[in-house]
Each structure stands twice: as C-alpha cells, then as structure tokens.
OpenMM code with the backbone's topology and positions (N, CA, C; nanometers):
from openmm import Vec3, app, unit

residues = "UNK UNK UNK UNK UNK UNK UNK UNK UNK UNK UNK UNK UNK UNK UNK UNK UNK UNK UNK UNK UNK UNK UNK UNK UNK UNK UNK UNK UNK UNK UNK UNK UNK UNK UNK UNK UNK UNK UNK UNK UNK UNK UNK UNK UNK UNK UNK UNK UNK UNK UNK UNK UNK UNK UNK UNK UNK UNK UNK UNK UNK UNK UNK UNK UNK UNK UNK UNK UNK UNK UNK UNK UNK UNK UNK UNK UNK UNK UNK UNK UNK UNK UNK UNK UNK UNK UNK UNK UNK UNK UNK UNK UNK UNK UNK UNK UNK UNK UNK UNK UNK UNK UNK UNK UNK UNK UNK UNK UNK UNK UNK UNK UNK".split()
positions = [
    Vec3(0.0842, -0.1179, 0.0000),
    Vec3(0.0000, 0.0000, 0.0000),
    Vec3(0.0883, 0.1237, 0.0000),
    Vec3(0.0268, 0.2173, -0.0615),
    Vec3(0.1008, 0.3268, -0.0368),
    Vec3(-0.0137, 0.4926, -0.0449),
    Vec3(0.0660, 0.5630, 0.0236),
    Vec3(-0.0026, 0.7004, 0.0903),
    Vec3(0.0430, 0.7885, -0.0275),
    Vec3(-0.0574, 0.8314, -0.0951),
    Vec3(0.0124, 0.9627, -0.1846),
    Vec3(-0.0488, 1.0673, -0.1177),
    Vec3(0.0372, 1.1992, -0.1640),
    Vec3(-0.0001, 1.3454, -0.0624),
    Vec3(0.0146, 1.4175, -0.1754),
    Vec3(-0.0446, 1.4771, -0.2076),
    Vec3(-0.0627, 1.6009, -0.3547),
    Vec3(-0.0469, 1.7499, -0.2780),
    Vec3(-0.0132, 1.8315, -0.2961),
    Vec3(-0.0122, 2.0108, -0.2365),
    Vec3(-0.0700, 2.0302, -0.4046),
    Vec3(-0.1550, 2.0638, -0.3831),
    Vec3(-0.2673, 2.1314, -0.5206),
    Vec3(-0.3010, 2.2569, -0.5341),
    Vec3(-0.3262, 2.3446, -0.6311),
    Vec3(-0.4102, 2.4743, -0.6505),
    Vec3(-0.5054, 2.4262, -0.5982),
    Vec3(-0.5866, 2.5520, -0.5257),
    Vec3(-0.7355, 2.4974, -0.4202),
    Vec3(-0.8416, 2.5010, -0.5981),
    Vec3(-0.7906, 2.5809, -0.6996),
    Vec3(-0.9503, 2.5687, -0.7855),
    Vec3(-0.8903, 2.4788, -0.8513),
    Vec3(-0.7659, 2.3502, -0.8667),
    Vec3(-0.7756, 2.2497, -0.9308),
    Vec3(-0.8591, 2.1072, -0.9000),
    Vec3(-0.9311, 2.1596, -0.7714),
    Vec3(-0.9564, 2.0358, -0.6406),
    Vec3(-1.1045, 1.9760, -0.6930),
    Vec3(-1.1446, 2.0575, -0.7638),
    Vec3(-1.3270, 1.9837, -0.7721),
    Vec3(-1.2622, 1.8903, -0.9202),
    Vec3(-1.2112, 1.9542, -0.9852),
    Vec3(-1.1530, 1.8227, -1.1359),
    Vec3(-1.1258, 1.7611, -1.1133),
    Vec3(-0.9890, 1.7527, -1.0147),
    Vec3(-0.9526, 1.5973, -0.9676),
    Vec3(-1.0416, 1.5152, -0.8478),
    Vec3(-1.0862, 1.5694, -0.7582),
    Vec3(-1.2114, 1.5027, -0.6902),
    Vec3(-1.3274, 1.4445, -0.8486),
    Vec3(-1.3555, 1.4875, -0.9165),
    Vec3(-1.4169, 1.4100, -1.0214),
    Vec3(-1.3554, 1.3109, -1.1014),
    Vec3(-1.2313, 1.2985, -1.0947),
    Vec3(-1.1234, 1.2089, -1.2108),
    Vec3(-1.1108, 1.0866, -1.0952),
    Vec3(-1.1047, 1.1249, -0.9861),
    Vec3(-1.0975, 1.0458, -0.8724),
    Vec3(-1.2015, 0.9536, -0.8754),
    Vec3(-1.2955, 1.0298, -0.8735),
    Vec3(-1.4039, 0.9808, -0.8410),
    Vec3(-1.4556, 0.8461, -0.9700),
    Vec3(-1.4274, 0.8814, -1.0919),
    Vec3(-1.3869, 0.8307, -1.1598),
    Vec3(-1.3295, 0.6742, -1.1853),
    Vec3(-1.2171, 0.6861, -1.1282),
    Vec3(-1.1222, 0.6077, -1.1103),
    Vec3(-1.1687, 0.5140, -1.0197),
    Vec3(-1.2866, 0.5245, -0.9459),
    Vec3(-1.3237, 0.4915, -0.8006),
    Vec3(-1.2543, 0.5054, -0.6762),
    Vec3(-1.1823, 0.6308, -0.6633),
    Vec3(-1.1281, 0.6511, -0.5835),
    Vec3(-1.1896, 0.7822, -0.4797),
    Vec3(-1.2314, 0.7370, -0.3763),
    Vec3(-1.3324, 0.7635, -0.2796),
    Vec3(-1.2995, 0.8446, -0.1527),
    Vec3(-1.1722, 0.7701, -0.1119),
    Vec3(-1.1573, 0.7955, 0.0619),
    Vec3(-1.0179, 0.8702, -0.0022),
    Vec3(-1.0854, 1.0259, 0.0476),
    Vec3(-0.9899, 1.1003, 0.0133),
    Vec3(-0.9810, 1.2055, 0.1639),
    Vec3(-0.8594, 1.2856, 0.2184),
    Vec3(-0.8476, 1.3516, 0.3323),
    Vec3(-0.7833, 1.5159, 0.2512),
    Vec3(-0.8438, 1.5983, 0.2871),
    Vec3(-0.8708, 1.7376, 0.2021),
    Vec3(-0.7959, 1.8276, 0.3456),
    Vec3(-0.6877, 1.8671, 0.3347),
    Vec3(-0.6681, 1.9948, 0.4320),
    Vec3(-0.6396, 2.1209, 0.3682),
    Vec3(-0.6646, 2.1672, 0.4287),
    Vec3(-0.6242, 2.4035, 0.4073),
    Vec3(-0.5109, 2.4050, 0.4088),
    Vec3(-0.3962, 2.4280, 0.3243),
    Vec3(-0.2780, 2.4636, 0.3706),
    Vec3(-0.2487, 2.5640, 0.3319),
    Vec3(-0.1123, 2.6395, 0.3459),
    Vec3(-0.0747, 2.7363, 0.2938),
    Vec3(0.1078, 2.7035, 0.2879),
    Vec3(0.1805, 2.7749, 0.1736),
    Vec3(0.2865, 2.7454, 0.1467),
    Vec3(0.3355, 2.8544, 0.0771),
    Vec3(0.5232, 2.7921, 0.0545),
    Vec3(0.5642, 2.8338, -0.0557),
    Vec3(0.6736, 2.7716, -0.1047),
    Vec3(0.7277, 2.8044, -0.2190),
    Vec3(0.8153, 2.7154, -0.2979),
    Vec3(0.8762, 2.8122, -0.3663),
    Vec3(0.8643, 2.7754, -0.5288),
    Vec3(0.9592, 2.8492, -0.6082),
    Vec3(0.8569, 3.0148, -0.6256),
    Vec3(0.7434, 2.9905, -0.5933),
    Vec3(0.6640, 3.1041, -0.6023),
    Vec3(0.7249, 3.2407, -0.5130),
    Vec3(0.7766, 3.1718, -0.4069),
    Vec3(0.8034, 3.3157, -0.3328),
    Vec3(0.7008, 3.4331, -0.3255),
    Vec3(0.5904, 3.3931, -0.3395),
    Vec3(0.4719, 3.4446, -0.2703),
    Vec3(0.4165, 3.5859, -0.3742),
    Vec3(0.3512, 3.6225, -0.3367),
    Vec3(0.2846, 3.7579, -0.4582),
    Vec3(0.2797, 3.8580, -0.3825),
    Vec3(0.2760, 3.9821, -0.4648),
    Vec3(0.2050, 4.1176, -0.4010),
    Vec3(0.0777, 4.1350, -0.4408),
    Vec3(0.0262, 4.1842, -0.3241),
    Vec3(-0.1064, 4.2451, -0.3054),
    Vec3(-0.1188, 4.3791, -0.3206),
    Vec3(-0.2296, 4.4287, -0.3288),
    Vec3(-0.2724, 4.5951, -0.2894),
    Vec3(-0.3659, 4.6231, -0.2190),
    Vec3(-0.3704, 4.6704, -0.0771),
    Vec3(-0.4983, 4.6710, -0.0135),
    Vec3(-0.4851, 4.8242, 0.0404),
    Vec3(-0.6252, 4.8667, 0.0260),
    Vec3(-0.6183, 5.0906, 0.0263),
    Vec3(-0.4843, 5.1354, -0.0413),
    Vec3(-0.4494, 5.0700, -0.1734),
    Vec3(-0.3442, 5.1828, -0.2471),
    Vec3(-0.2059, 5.1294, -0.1599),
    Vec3(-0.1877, 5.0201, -0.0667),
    Vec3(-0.0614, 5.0177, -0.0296),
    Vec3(-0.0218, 4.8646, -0.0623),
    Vec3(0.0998, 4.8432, -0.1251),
    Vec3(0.1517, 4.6986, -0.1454),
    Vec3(0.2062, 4.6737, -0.0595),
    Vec3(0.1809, 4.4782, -0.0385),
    Vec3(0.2265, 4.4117, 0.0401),
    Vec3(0.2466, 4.2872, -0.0082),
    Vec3(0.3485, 4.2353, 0.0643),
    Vec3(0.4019, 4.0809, -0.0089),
    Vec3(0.3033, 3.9686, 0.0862),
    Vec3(0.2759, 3.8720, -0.0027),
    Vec3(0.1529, 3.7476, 0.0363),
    Vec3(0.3137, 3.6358, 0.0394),
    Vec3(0.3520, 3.5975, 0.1253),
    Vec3(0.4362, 3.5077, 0.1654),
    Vec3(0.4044, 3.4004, 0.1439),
    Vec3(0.2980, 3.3360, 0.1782),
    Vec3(0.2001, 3.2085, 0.1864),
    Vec3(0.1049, 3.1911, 0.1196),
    Vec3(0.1010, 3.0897, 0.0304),
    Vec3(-0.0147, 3.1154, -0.0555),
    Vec3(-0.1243, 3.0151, -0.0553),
    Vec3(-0.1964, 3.0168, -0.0778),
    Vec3(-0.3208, 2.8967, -0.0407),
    Vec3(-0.2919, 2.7944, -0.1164),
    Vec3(-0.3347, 2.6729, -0.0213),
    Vec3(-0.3311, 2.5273, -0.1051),
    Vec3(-0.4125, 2.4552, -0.0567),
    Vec3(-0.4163, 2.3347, -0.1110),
    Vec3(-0.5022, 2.1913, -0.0734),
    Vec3(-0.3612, 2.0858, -0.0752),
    Vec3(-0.4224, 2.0358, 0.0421),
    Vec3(-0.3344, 1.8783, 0.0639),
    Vec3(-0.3997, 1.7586, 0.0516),
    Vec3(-0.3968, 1.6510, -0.0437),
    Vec3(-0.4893, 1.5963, -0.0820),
    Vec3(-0.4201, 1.4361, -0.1011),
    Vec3(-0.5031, 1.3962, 0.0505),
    Vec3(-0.4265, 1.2374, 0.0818),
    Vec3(-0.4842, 1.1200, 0.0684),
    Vec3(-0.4464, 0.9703, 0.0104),
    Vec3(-0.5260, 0.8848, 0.0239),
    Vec3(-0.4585, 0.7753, -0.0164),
    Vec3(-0.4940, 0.6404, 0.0361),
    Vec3(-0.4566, 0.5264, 0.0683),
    Vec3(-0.4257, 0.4493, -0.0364),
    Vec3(-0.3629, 0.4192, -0.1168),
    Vec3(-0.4351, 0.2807, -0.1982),
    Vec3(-0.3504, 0.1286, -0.2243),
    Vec3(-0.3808, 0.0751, -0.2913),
    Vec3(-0.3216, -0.0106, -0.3609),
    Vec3(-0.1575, 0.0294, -0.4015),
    Vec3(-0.0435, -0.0655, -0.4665),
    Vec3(0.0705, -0.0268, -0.5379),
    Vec3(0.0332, -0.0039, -0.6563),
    Vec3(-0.1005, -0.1011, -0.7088),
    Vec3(-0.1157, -0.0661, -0.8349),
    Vec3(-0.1813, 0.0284, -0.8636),
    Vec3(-0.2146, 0.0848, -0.8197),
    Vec3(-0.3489, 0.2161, -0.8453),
    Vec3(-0.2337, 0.3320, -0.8409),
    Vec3(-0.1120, 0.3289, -0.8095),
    Vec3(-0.0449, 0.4468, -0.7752),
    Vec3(0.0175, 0.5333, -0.9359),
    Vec3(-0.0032, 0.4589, -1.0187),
    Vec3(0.0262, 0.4991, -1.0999),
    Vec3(-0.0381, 0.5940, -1.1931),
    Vec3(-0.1867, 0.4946, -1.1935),
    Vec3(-0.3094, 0.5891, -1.2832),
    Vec3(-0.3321, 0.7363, -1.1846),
    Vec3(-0.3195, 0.7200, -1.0516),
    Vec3(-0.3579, 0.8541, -0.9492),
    Vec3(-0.2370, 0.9523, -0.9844),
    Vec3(-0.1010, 0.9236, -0.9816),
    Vec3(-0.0651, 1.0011, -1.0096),
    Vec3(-0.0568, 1.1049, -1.1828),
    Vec3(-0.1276, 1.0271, -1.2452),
    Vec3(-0.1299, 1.0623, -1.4317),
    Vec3(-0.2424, 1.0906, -1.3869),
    Vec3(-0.3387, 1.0604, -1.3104),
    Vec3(-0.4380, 1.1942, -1.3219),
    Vec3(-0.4643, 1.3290, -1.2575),
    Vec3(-0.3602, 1.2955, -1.1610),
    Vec3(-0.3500, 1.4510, -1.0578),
    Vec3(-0.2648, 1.5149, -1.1705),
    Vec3(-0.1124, 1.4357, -1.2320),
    Vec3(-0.0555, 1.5816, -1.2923),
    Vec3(-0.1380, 1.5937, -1.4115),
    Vec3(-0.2342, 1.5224, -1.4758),
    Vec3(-0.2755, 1.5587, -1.5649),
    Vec3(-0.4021, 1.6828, -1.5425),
    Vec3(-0.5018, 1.6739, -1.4289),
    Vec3(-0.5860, 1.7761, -1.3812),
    Vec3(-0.4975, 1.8351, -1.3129),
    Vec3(-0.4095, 1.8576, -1.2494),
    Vec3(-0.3588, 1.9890, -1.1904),
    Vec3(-0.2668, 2.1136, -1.2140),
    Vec3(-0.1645, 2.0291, -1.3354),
    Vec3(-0.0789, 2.0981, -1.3723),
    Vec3(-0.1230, 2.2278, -1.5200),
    Vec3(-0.0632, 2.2995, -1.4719),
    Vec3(-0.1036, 2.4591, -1.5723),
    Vec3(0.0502, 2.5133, -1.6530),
    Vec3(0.1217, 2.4535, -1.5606),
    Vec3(0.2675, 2.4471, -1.6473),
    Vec3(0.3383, 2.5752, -1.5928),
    Vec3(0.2624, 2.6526, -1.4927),
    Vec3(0.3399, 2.7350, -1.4369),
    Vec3(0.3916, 2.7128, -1.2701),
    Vec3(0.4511, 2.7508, -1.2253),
    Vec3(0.5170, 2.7897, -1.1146),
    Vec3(0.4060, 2.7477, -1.0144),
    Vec3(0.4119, 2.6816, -0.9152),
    Vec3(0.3435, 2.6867, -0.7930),
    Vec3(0.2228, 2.5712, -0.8061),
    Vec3(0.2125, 2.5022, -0.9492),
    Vec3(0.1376, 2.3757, -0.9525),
    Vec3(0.1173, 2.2731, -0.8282),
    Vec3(0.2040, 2.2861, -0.7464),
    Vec3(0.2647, 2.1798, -0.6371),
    Vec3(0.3492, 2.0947, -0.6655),
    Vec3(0.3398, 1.9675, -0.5817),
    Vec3(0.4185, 1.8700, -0.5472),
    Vec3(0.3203, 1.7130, -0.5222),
    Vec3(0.4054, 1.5923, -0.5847),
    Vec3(0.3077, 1.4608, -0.5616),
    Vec3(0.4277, 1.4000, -0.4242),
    Vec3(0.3588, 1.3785, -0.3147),
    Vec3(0.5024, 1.2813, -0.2811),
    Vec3(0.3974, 1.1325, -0.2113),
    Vec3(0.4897, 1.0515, -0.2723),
    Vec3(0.4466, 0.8485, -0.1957),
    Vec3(0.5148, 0.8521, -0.0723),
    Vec3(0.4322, 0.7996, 0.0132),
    Vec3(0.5201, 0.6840, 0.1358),
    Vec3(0.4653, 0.5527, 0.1034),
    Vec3(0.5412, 0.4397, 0.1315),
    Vec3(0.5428, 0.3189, 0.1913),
    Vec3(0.3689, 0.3099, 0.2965),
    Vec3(0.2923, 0.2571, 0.3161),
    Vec3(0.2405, 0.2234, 0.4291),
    Vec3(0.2632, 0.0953, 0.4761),
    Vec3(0.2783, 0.0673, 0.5766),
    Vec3(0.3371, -0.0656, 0.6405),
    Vec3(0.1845, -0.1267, 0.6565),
    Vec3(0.1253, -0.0665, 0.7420),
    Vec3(-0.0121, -0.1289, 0.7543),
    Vec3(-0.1556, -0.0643, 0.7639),
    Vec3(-0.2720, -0.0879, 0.7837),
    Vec3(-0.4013, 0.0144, 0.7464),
    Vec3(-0.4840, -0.0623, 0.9037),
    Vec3(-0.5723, -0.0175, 0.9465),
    Vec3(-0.6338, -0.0956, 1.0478),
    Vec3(-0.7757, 0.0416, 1.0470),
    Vec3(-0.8889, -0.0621, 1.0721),
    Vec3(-1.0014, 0.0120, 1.0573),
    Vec3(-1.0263, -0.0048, 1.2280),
    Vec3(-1.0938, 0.1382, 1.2517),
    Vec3(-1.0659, 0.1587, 1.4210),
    Vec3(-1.1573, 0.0915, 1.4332),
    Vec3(-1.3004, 0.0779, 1.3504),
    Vec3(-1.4272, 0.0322, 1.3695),
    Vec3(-1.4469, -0.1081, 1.3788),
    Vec3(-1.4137, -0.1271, 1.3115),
    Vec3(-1.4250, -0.3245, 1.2682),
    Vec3(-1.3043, -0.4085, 1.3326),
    Vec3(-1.1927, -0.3422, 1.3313),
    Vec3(-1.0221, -0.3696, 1.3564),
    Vec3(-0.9992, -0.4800, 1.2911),
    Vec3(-1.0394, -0.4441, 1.1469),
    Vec3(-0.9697, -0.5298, 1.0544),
    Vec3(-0.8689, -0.4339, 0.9639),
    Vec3(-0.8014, -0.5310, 0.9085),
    Vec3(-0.6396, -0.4562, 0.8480),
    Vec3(-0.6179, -0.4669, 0.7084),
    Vec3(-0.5050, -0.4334, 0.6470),
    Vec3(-0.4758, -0.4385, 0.4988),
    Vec3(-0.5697, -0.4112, 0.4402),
    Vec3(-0.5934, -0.4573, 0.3315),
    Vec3(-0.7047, -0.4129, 0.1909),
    Vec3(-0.8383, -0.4556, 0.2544),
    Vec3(-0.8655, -0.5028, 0.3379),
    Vec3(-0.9772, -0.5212, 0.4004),
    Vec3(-1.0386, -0.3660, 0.4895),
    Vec3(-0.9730, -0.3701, 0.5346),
    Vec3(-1.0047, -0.2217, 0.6301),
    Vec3(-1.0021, -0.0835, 0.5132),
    Vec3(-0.9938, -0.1475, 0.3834),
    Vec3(-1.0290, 0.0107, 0.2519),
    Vec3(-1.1861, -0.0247, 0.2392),
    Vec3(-1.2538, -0.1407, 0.3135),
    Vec3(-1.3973, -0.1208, 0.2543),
    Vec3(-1.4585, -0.0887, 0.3643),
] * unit.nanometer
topology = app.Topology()
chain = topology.addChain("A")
for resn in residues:
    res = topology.addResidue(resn, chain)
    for name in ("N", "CA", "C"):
        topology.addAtom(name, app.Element.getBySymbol(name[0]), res)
C-alpha cells in the first residue's frame, strides 16, 4: 500500500475530486494549507498600499491505496492539476506498512472497505 499526498491549486480540487471519483477513488483527506516554494509568494494591494503574500493557499490531498493504483492517481492529478506554471505543487508516496479500521479492527485491503 502506499499514501500519496498532492499540495494542489485549491480551484484544481473539484476536477480531480471528479477524475478520482472516476477512477473509483473515494476515501480522500482534504486539508487548508498554505505554502511556498519556487513562487516566493505575490504582491497584493490593499487601500493603495503593497504588500508581499508570503504564503499562498493550497489543498493537501491524501489517500490510501493499492501499489497498483499508484500509478493511474498520479497521471491523473498531474494531468488535472498541472497549468505548467510555477506553484502547480508537489506529488510525494510513502510506503504504508499497515491500514487498520478503528471500527471493525480489521487490516490491509480489508479495512479500505
């Protein structure tokens, strides 16, 4: 099994929640983040005075699956997310060693249903 973690544009998030969805891929974990990278953040103008936006909004977008599924998820996140500019994000995998459902306390590919 393995954990992919996406850092996404927040308006790329309803396309790939549909490509996902798609794919049958369901059990997804959605957080608020904020960041930066090669963007180094933007200026603003608020009452006529500029200011630098350091942090810029994101989505973190996590979920469980299979080894084999890791492949099509990732060709469809960079395919819905990427715009080809600067600040697209980042895909990163871990390893999961094991899964356990708190409810049932059953484990492995059993505890994904």
């Amino acid at each position: 099994m393995k954990k992919i973690e996406a850092i996404i544009r927040p308006e790329k998030f309803q396309s790939l929640h549909s490509s996902l969805n798609e794919l049958g891929i369901g059990g997804l974990t959605i957080t608020e983040a904020a960041g930066t990278g090669k963007q180094i953040g933007q200026k603003g103008l608020f009452r006529g005075t500029t200011f630098q936006i350091q942090l810029l909004p994101k989505l973190k977008v996590e979920t469980v699956v299979e080894d084999s599924q890791v492949e099509d998820i990732v060709k469809i996140i960079i395919g819905t997310c990427s715009t080809g500019e600067i600040g697209d994000g980042k895909i990163f995998i871990h390893p999961i060693d094991e899964v356990i459902s708190i409810r049932t306390k059953e484990s492995g590919a059993r505890a994904f249903l």
